[in-house]
TORVEX-147685 format. One line per field, with one value per atom (N, C-alpha, C): atom name; x, y, z. Coordinates in nm, 2 decimals, always signed. Layout:
! TORVEX-147685
atom	c(CA, ...) .
px	c(X, ...) .
py	c(Y, ...) .
pz	c(Z, ...) .
***
This chain:
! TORVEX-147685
atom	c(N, CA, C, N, CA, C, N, CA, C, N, CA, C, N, CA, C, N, CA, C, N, CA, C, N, CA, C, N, CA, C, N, CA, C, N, CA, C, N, CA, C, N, CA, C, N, CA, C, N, CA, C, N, CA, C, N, CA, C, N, CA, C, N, CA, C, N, CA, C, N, CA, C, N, CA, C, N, CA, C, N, CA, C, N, CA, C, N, CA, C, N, CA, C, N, CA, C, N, CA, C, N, CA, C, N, CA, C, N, CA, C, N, CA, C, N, CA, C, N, CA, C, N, CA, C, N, CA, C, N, CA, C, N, CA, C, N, CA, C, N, CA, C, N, CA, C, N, CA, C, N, CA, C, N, CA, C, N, CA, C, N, CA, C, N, CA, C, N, CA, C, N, CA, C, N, CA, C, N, CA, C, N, CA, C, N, CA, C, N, CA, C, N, CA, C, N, CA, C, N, CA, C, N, CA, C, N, CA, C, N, CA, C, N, CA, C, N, CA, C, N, CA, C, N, CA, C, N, CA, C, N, CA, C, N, CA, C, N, CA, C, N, CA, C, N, CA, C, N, CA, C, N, CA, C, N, CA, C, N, CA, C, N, CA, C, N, CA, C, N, CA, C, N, CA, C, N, CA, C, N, CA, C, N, CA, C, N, CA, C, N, CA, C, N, CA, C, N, CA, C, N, CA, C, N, CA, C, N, CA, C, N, CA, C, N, CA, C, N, CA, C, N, CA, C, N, CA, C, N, CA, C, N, CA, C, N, CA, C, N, CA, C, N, CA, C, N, CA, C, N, CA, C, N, CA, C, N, CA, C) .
px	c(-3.89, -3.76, -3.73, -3.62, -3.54, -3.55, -3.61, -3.63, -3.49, -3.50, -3.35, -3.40, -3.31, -3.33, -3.21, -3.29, -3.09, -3.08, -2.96, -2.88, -2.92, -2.87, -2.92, -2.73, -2.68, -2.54, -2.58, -2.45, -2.42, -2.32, -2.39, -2.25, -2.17, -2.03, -1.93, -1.97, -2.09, -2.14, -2.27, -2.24, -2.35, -2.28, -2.19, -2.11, -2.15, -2.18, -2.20, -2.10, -2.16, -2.01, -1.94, -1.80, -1.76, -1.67, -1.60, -1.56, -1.39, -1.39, -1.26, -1.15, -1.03, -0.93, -0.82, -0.83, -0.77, -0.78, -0.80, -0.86, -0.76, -0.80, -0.69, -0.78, -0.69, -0.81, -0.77, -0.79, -0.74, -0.81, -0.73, -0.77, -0.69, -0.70, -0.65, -0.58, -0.46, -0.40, -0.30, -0.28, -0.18, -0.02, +0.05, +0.18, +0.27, +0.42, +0.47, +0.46, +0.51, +0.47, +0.29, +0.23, +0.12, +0.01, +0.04, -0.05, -0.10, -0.26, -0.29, -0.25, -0.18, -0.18, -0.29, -0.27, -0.36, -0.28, -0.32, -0.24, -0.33, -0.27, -0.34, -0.27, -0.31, -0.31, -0.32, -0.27, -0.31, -0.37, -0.46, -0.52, -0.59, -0.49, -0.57, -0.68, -0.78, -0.89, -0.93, -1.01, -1.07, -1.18, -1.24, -1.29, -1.49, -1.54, -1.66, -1.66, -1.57, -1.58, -1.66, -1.75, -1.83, -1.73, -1.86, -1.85, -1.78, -1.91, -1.85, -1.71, -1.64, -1.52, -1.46, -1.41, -1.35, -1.35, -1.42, -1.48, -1.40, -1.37, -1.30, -1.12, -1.12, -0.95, -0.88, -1.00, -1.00, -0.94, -1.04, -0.95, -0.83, -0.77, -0.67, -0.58, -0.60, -0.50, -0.48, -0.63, -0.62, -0.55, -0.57, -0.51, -0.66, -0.75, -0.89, -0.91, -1.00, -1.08, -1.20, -1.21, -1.33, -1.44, -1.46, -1.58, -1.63, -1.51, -1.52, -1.61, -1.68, -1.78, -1.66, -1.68, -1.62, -1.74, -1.73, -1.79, -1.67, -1.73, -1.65, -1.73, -1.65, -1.74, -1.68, -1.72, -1.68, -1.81, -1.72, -1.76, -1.89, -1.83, -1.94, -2.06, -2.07, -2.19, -2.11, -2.24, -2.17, -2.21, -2.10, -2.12, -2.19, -2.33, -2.37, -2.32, -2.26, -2.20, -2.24, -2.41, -2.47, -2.49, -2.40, -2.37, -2.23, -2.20, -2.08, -2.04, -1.92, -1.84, -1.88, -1.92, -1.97, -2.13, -2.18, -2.28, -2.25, -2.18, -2.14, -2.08, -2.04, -1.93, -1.84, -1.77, -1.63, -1.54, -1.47, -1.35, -1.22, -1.12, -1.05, -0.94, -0.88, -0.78, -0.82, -1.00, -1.07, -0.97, -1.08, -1.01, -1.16, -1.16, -1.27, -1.20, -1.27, -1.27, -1.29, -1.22, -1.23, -1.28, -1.39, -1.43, -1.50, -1.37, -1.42, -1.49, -1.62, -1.69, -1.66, -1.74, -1.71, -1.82, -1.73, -1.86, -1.96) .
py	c(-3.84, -3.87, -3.77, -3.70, -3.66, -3.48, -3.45, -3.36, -3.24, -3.14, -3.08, -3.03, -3.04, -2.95, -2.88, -2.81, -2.65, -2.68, -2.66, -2.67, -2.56, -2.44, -2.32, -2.27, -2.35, -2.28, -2.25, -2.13, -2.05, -2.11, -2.14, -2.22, -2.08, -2.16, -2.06, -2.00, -2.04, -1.98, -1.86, -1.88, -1.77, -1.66, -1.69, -1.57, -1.44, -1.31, -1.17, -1.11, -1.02, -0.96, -0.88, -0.85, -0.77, -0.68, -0.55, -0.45, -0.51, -0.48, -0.54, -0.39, -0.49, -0.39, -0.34, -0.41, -0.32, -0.32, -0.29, -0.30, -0.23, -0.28, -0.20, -0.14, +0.02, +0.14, +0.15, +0.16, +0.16, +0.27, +0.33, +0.46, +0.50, +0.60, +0.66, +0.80, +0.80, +0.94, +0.96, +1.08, +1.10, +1.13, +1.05, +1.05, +1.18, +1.18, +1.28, +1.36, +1.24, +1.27, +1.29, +1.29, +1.33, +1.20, +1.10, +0.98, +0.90, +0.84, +0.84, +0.65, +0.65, +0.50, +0.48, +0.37, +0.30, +0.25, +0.28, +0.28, +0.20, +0.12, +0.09, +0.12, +0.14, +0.16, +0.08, +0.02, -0.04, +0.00, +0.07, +0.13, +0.08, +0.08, +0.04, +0.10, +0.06, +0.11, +0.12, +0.22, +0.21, +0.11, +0.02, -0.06, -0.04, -0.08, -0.01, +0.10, +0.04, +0.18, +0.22, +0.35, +0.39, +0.37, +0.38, +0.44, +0.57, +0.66, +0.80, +0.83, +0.77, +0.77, +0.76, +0.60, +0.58, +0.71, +0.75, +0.82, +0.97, +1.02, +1.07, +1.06, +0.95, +0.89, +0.87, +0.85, +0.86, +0.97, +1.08, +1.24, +1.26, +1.20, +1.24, +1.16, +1.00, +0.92, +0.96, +1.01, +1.05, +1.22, +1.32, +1.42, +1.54, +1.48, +1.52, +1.63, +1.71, +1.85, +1.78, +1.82, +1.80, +1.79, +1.93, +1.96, +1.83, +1.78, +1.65, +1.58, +1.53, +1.38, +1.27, +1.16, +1.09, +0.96, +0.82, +0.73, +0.66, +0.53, +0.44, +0.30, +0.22, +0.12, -0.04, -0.13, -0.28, -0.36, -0.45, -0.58, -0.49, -0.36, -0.28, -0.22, -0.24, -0.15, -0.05, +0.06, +0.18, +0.18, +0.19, +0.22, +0.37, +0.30, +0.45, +0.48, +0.63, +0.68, +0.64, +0.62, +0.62, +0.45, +0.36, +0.26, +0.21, +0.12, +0.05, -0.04, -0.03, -0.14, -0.28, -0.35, -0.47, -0.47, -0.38, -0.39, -0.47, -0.45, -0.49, -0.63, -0.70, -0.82, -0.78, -0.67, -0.66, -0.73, -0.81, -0.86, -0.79, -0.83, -0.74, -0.80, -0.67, -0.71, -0.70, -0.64, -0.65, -0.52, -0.53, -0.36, -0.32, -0.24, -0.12, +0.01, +0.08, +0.15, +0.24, +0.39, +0.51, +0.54, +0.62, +0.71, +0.85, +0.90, +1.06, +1.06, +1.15, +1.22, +1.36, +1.37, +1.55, +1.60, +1.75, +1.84, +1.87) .
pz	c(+0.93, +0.87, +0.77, +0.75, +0.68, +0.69, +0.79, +0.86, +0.92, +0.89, +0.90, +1.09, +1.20, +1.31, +1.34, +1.41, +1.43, +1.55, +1.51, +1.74, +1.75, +1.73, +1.75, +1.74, +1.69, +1.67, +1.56, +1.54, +1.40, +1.31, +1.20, +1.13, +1.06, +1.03, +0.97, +0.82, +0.76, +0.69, +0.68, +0.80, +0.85, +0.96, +0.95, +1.07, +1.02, +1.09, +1.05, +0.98, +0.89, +0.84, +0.92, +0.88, +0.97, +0.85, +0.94, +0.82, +0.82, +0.71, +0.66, +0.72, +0.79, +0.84, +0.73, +0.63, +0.49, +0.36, +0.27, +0.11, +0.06, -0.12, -0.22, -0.25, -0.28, -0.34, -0.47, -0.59, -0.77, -0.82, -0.84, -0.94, -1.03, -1.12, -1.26, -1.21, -1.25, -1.22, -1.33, -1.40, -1.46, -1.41, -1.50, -1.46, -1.53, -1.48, -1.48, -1.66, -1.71, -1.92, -1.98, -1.84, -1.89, -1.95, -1.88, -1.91, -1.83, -1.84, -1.73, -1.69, -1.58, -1.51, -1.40, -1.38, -1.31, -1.16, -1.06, -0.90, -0.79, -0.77, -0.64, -0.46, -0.41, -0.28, -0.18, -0.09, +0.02, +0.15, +0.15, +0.31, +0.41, +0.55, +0.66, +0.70, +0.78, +0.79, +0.91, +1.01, +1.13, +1.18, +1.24, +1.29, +1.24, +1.18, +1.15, +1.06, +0.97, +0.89, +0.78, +0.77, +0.66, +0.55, +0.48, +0.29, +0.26, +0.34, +0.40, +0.42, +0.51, +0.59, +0.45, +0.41, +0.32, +0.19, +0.15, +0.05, +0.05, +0.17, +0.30, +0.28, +0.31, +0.28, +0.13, +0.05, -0.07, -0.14, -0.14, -0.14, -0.08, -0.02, +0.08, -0.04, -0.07, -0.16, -0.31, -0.35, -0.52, -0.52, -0.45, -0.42, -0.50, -0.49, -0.60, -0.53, -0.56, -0.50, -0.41, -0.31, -0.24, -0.30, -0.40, -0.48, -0.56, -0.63, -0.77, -0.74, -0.77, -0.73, -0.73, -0.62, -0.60, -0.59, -0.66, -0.62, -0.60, -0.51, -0.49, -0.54, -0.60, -0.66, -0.63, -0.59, -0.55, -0.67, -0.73, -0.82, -0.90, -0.93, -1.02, -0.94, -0.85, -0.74, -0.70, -0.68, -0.64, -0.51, -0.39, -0.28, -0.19, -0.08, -0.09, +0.04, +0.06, +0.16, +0.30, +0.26, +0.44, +0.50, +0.43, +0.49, +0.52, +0.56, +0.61, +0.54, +0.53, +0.44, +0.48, +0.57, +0.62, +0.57, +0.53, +0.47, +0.32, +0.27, +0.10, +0.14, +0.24, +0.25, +0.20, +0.19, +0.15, +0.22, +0.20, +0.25, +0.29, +0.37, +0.37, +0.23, +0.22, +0.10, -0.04, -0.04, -0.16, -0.22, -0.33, -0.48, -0.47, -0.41, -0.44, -0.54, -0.64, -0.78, -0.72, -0.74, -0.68, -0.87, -0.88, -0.96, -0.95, -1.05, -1.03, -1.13, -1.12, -1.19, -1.24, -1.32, -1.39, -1.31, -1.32, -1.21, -1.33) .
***
């Protein structure tokens, strides 16, 4: 008695993650008077998409030098390039932190 048994179904709290088909990107850029604001972005995303990739798209949104160090950071973890955003449970629609570093 009081014994738990599995159907062998998957509950909805156990579904796999999957990669979110869009997130907000938030970064720091200076405006035209020379101060810096704060922007976010809405970007769709490819099916399975890296860290990498994003990281990628990123340069393309902030307008940065390739060279710069770029992290990308969600709920304060820094994202590592050689995994997949369904790795983190990102949701879609999350704010992932674009930070540049100094070379």
């Amino acid at each position: 008695a009081g014994r738990l048994v599995s159907t062998g179904e998957m509950s909805k709290y156990m579904e796999p993650p999957t990669s979110p088909a869009q997130v907000k990107v938030k970064y720091r850029a200076l405006d035209e008077e020379g101060r810096m604001e704060e922007r976010v972005v809405t970007q769709d995303l490819p099916e399975e998409c890296s860290v990498k990739a994003l990281i990628g798209l990123c340069y393309d949104i902030t307008n940065a030098s390739p060279r710069q160090p770029l992290e990308l950071h969600y709920w304060g973890k820094v994202l590592e390039p050689s995994k997949l955003l369904r790795d983190y449970a990102i949701k879609a629609h999350s704010e992932i932190k674009v930070v540049l570093r100094p070379k």
